[in-house]
VEXMAR-921491 format. One record per residue (C-alpha): residue number from 1; y, z, x. Coordinates in steps of 0.1 Angstrom, whole numbers, plus 5000, padded with zeros to 4 digits. Last residue first. Layout:
{k:NUM; north:Y; up:Z; east:X}
...
//
This chain:
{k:86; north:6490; up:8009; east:5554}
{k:85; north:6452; up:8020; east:5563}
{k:84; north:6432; up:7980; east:5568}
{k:83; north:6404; up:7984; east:5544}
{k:82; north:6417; up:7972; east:5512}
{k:81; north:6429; up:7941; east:5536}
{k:80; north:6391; up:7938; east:5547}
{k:79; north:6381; up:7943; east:5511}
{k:78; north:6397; up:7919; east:5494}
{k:77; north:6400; up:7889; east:5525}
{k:76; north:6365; up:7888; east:5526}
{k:75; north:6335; up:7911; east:5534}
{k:74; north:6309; up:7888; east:5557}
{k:73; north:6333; up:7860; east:5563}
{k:72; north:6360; up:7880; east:5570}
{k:71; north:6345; up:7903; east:5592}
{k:70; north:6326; up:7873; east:5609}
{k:69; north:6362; up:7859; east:5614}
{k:68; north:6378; up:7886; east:5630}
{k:67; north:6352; up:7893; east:5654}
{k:66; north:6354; up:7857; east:5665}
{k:65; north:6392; up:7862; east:5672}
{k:64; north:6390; up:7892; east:5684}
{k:63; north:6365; up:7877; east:5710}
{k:62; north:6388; up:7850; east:5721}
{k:61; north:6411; up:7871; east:5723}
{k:60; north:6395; up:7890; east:5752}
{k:59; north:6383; up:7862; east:5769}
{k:58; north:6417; up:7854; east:5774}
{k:57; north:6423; up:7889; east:5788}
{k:56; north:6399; up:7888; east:5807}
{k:55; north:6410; up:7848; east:5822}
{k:54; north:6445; up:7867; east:5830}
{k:53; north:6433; up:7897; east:5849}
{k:52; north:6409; up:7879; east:5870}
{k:51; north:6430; up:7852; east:5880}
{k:50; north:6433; up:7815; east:5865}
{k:49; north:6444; up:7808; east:5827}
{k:48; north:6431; up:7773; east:5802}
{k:47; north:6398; up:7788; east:5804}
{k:46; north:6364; up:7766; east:5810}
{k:45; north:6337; up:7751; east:5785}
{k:44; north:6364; up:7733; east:5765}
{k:43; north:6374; up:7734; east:5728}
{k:42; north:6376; up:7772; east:5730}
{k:41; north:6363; up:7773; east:5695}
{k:40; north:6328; up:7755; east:5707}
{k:39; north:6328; up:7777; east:5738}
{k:38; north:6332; up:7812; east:5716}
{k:37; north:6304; up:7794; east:5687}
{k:36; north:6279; up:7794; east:5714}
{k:35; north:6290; up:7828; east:5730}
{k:34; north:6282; up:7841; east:5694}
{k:33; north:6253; up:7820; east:5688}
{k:32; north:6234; up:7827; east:5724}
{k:31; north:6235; up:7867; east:5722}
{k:30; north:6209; up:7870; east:5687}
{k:29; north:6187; up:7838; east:5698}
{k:28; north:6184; up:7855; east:5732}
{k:27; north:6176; up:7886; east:5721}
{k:26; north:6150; up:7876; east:5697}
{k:25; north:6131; up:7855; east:5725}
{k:24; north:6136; up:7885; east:5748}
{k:23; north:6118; up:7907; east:5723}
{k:22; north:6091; up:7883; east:5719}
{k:21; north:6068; up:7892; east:5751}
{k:20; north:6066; up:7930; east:5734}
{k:19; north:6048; up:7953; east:5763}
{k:18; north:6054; up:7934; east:5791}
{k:17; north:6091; up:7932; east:5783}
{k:16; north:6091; up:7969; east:5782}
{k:15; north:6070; up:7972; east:5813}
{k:14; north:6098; up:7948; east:5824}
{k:13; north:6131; up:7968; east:5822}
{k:12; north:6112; up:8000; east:5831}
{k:11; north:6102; up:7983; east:5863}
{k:10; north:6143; up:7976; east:5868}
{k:9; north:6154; up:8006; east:5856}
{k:8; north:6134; up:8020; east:5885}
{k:7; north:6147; up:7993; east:5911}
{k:6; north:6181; up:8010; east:5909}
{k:5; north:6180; up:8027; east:5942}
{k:4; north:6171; up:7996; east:5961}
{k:3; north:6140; up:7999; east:5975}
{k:2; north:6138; up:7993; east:6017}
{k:1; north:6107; up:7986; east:6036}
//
């Protein structure tokens, strides 16, 4: 029998889970609105580029882009312009 050498994290992984059943419910909920709101912006559930490179880099932007907005939304133009140095 072999045991693959990260199996550890593994067993730690799930003795936590064991320990507090909700906190992959709260993970979940926390992740899924982000990629959610990513595939609703996209328009489509695929990207418009092929190859590695190209589809990260996508992804990328796509990611600015949301980042962008929650900053906005949570400090407003004001202060995220006050913030940006000159």
């Amino acid at each position: 029998m072999t045991r693959w050498e990260h199996e550890d994290v593994l067993e730690a992984v799930q003795r936590r889970l064991d320990g507090d059943p909700l906190a992959m419910r709260v993970r979940r909920e926390t992740v899924e609105h982000p990629f959610g709101t990513l595939k609703a912006r996209m328009g489509a559930t695929h990207f418009l580029t092929k190859t590695l490179p190209r589809v990260s880099t996508e992804m990328a932007l796509q990611v600015l882009a949301y980042n962008l907005t929650r900053v906005l939304n949570i400090l407003g133009s004001r202060k995220l312009l006050e913030a940006i140095p000159a």
